[in-house]
Backbone as XML, in Angstrom:
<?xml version="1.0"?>
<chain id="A" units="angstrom">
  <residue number="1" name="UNK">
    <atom name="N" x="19.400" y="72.121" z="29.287"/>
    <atom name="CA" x="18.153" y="71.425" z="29.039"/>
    <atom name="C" x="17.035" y="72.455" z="28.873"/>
  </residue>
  <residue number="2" name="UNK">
    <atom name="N" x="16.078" y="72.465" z="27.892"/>
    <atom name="CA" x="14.796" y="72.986" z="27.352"/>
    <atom name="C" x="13.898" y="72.449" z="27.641"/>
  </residue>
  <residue number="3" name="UNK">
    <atom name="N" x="12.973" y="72.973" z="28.786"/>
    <atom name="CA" x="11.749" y="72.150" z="29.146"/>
    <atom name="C" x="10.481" y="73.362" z="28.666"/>
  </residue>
  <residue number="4" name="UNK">
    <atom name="N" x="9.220" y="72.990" z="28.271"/>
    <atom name="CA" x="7.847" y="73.650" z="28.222"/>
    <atom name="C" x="6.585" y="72.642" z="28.704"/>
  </residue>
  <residue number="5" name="UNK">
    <atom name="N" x="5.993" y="73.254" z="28.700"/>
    <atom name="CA" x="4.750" y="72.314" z="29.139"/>
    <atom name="C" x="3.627" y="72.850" z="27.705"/>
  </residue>
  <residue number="6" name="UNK">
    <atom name="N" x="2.727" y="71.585" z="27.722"/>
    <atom name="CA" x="1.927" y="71.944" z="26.411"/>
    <atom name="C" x="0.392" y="70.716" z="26.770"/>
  </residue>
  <residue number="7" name="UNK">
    <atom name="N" x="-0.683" y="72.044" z="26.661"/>
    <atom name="CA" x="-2.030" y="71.499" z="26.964"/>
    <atom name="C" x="-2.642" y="70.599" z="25.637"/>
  </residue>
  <residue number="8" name="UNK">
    <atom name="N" x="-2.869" y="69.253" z="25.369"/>
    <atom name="CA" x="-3.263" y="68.602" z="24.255"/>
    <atom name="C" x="-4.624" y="69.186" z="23.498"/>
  </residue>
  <residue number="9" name="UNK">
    <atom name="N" x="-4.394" y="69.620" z="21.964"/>
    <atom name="CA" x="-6.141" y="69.985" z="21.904"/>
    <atom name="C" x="-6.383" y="68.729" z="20.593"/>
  </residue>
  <residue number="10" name="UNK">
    <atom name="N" x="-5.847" y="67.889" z="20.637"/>
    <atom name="CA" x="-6.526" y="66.854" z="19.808"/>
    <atom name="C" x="-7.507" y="66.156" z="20.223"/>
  </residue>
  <residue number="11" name="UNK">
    <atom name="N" x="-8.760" y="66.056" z="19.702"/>
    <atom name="CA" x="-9.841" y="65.415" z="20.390"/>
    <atom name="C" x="-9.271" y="63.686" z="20.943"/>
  </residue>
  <residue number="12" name="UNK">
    <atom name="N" x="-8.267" y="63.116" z="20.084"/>
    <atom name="CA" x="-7.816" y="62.065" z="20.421"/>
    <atom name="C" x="-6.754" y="61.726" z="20.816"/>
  </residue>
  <residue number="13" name="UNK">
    <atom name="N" x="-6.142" y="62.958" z="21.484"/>
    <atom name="CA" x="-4.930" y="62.865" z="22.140"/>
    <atom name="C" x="-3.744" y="62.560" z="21.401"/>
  </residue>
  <residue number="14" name="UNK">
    <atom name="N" x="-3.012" y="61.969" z="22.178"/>
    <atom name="CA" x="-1.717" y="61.417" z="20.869"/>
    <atom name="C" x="-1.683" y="59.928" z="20.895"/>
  </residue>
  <residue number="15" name="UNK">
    <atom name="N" x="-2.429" y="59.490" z="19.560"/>
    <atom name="CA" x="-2.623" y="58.293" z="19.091"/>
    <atom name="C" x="-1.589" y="57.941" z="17.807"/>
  </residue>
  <residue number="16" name="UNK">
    <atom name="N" x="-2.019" y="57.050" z="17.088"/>
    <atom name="CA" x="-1.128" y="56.341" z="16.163"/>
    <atom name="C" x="-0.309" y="57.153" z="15.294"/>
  </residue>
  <residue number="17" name="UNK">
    <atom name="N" x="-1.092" y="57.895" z="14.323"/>
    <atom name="CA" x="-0.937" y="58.894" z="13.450"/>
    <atom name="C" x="0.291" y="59.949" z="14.026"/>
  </residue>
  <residue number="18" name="UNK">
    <atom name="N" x="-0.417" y="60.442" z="14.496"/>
    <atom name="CA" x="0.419" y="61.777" z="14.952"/>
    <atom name="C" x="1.043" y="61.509" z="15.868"/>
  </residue>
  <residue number="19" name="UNK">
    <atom name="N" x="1.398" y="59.874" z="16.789"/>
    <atom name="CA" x="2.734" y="59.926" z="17.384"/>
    <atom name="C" x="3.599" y="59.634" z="16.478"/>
  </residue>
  <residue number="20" name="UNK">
    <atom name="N" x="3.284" y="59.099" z="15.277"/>
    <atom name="CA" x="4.298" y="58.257" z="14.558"/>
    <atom name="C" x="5.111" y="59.529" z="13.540"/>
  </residue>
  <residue number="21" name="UNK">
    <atom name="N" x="4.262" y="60.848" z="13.521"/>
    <atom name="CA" x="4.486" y="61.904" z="12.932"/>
    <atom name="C" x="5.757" y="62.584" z="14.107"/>
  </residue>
  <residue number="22" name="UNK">
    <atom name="N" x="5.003" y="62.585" z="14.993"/>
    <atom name="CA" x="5.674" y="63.123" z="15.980"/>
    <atom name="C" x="6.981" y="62.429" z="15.951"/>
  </residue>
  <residue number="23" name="UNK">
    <atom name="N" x="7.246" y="61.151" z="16.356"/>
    <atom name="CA" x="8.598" y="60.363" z="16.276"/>
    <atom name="C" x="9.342" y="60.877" z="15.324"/>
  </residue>
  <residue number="24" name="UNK">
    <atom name="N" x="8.537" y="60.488" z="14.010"/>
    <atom name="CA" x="9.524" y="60.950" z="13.005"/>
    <atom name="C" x="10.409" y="62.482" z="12.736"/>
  </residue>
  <residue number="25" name="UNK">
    <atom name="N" x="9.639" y="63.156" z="13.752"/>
    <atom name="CA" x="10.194" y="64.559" z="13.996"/>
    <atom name="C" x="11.115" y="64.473" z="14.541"/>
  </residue>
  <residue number="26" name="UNK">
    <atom name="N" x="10.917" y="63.661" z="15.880"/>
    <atom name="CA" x="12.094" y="63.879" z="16.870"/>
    <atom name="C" x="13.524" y="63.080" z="16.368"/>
  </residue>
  <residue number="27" name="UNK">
    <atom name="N" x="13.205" y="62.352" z="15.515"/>
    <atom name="CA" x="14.108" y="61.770" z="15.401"/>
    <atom name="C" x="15.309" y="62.593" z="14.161"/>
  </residue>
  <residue number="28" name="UNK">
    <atom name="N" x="14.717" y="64.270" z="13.940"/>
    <atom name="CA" x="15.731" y="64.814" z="12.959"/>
    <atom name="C" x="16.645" y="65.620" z="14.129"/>
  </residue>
  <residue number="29" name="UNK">
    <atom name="N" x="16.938" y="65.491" z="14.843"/>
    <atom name="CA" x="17.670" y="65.935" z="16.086"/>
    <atom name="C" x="18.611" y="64.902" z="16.747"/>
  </residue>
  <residue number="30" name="UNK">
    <atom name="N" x="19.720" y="65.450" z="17.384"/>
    <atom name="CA" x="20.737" y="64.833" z="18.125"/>
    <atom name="C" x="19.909" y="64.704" z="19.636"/>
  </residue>
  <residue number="31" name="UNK">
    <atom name="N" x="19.263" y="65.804" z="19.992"/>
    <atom name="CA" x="19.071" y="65.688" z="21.300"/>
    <atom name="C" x="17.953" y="64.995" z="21.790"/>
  </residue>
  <residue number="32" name="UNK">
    <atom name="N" x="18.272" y="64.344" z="23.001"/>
    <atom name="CA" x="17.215" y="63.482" z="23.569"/>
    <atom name="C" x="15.719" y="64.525" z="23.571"/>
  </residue>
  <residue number="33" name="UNK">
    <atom name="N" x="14.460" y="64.406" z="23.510"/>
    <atom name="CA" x="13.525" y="64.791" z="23.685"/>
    <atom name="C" x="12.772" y="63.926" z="24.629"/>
  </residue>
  <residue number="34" name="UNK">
    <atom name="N" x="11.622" y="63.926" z="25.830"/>
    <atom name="CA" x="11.102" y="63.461" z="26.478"/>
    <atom name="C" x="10.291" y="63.835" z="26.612"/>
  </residue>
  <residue number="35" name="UNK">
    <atom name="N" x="9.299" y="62.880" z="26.473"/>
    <atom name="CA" x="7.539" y="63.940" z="26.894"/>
    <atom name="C" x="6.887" y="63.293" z="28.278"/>
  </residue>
  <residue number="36" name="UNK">
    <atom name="N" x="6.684" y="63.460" z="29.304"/>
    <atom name="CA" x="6.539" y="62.996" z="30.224"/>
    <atom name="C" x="4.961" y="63.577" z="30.537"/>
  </residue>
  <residue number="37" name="UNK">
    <atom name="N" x="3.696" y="62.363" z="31.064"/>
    <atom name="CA" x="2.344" y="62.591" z="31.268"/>
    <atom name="C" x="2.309" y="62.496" z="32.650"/>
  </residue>
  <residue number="38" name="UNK">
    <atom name="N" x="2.119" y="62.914" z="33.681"/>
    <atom name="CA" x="1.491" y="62.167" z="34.943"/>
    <atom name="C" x="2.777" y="61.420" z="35.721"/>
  </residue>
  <residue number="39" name="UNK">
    <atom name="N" x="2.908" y="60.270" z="35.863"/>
    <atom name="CA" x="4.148" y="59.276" z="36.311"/>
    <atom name="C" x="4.831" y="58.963" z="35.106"/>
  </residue>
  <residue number="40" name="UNK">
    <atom name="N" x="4.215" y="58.670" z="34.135"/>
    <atom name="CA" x="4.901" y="58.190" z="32.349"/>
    <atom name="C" x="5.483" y="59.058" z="32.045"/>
  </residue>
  <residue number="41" name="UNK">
    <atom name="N" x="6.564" y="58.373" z="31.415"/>
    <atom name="CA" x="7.890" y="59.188" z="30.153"/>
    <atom name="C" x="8.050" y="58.312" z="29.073"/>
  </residue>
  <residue number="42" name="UNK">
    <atom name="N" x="8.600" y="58.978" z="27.822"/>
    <atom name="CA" x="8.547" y="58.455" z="26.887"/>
    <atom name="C" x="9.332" y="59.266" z="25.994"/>
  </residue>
  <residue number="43" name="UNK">
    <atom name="N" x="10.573" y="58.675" z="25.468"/>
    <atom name="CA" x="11.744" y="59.062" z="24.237"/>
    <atom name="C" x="10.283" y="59.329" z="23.025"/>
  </residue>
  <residue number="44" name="UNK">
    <atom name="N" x="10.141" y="60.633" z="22.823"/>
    <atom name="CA" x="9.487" y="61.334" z="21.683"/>
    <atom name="C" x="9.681" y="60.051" z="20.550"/>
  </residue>
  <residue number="45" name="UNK">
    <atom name="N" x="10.992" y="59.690" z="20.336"/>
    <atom name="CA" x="11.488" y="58.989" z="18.937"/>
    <atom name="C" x="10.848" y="57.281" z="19.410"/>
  </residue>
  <residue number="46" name="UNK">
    <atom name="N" x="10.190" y="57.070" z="20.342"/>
    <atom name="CA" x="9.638" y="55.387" z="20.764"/>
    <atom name="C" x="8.265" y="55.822" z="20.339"/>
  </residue>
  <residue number="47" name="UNK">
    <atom name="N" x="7.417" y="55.481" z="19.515"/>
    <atom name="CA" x="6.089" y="54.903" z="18.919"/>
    <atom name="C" x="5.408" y="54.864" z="20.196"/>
  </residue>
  <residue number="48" name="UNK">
    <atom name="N" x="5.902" y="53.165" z="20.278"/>
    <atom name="CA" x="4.757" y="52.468" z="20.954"/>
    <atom name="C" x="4.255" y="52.900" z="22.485"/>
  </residue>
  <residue number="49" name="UNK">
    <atom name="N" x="5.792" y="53.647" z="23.070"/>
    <atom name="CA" x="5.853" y="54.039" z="24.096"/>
    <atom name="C" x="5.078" y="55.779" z="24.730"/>
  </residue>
  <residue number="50" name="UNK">
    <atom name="N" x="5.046" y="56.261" z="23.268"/>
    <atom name="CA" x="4.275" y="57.689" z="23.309"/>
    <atom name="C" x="2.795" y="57.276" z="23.735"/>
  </residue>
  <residue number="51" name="UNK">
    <atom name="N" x="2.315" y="56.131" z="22.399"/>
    <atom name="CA" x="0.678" y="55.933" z="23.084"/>
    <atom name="C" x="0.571" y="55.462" z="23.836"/>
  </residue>
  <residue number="52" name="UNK">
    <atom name="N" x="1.482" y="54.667" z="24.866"/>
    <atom name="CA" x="1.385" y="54.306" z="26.071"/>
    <atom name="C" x="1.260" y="55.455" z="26.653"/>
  </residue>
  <residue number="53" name="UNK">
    <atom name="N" x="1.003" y="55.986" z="26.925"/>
    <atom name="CA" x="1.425" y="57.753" z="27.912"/>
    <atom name="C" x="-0.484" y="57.920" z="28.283"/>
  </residue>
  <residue number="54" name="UNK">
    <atom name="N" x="-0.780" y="57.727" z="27.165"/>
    <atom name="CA" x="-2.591" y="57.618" z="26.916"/>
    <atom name="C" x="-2.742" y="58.940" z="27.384"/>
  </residue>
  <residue number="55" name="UNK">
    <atom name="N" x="-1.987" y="60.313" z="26.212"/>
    <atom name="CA" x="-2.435" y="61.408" z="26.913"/>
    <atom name="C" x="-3.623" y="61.735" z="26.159"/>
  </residue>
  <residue number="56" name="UNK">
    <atom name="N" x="-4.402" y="62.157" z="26.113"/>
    <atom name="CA" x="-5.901" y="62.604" z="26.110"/>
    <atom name="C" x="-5.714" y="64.200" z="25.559"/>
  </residue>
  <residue number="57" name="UNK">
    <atom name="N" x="-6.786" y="64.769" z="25.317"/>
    <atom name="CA" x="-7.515" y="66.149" z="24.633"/>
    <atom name="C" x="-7.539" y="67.158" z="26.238"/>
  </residue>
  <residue number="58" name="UNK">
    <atom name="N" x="-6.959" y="68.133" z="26.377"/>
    <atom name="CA" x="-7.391" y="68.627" z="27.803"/>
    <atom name="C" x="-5.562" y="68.029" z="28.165"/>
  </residue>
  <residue number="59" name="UNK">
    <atom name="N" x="-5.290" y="67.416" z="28.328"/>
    <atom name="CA" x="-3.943" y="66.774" z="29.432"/>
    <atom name="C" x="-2.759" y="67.643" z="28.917"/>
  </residue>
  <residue number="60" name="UNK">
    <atom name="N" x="-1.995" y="67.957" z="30.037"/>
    <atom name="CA" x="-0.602" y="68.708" z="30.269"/>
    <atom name="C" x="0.375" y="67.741" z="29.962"/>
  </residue>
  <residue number="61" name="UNK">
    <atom name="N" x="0.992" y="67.927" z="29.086"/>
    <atom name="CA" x="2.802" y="67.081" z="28.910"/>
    <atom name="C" x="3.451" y="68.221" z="28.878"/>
  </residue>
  <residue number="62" name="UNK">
    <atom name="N" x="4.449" y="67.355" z="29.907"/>
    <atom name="CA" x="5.744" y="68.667" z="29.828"/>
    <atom name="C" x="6.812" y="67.671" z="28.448"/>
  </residue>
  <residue number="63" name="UNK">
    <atom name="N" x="7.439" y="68.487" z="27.962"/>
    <atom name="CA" x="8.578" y="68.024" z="27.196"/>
    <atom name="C" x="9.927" y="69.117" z="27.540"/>
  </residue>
  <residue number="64" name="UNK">
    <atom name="N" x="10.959" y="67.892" z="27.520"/>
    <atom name="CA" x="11.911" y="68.022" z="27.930"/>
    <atom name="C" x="13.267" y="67.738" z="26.812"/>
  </residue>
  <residue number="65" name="UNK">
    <atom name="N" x="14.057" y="68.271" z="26.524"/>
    <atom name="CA" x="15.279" y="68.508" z="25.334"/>
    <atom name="C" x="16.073" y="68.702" z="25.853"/>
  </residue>
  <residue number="66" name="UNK">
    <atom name="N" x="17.259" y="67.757" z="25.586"/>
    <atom name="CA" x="18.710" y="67.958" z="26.269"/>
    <atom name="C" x="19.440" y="67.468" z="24.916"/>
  </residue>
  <residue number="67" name="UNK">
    <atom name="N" x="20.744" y="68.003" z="24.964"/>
    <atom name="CA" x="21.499" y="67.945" z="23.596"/>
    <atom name="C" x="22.017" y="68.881" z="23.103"/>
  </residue>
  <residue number="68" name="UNK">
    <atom name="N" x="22.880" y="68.966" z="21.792"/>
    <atom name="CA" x="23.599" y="69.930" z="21.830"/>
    <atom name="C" x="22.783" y="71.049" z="20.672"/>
  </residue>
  <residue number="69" name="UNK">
    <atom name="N" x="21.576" y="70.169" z="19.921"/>
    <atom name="CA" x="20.599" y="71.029" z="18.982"/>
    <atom name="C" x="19.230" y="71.492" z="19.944"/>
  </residue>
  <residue number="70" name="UNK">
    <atom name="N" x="19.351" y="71.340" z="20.973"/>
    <atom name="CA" x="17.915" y="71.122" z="22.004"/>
    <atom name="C" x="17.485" y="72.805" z="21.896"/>
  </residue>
  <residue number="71" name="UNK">
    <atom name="N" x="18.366" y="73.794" z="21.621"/>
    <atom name="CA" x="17.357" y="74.998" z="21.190"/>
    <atom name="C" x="16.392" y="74.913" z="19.959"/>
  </residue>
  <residue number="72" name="UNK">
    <atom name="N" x="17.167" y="74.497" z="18.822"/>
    <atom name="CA" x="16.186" y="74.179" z="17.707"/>
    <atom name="C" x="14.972" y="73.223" z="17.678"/>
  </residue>
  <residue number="73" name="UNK">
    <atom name="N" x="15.667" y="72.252" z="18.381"/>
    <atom name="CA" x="14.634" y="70.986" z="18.694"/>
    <atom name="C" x="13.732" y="71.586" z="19.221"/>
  </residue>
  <residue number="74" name="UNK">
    <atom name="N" x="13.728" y="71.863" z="20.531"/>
    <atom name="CA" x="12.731" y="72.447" z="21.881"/>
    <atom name="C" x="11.857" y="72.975" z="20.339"/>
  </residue>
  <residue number="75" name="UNK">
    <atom name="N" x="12.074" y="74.004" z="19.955"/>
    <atom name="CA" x="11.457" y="75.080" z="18.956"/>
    <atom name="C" x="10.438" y="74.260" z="18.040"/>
  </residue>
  <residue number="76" name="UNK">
    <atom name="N" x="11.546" y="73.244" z="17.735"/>
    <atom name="CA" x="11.068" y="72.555" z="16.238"/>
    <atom name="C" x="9.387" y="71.395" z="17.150"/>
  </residue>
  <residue number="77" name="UNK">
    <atom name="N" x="9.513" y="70.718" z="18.228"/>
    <atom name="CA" x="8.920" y="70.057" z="18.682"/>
    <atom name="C" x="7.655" y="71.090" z="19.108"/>
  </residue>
  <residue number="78" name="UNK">
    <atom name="N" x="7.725" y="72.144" z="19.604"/>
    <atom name="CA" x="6.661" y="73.007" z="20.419"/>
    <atom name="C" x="6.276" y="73.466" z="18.821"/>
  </residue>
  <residue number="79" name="UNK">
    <atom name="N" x="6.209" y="73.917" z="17.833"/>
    <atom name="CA" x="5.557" y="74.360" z="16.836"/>
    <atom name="C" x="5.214" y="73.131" z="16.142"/>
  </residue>
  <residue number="80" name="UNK">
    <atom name="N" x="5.664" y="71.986" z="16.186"/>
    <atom name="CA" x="4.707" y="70.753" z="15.841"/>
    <atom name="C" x="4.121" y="70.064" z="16.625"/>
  </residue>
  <residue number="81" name="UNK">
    <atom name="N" x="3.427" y="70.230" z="18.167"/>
    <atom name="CA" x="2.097" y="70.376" z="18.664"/>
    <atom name="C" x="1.191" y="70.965" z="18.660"/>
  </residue>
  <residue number="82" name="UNK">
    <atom name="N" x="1.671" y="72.103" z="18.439"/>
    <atom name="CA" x="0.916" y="73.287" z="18.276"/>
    <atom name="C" x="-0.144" y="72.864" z="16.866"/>
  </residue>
  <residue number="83" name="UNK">
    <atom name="N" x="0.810" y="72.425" z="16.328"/>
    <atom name="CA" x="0.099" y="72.082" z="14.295"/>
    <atom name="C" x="-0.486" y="71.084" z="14.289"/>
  </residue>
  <residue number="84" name="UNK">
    <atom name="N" x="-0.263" y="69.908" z="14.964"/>
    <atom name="CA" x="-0.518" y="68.752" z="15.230"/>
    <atom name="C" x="-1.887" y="68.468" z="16.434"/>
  </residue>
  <residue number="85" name="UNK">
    <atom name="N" x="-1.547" y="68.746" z="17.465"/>
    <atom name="CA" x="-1.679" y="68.236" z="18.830"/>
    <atom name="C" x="-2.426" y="69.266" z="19.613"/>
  </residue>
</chain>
């Protein structure tokens, strides 16, 4: 398993747009991805369940990759927050 932690610099956190970007990322991978806020978790590849997380501009998510691509993934997910988020 591939875990990092990653500080949000979107003024609007991760809302519609760019979770739905985000999903669509995670979903080119075998391995589970998880982004977990505070008490909340949320399968990267669930929409509705990312903006539930209500992470904010400033807030820490750790993400978490298990699977058998989870080196690439981990990689592929942390350089599209970075671009994104």
């Amino acid at each position: 398993m591939k875990e990092f932690k990653y500080t949000l610099t979107d003024p609007v956190g991760i809302h519609a747009r760019p979770a739905g970007v985000l999903a669509k990322e995670a979903k080119k991978y075998t391995s589970v991805i998880t982004i977990t806020k505070g008490e909340k978790s949320a399968k990267a590849t669930a929409l509705m369940k990312l903006m539930g997380l209500g992470a904010k501009q400033g807030d820490e998510i750790t993400v978490q990759v298990e699977g058998d691509d989870e080196e690439t993934a981990a990689a592929a997910i942390e350089q599209f927050l970075k671009d994104n988020m």
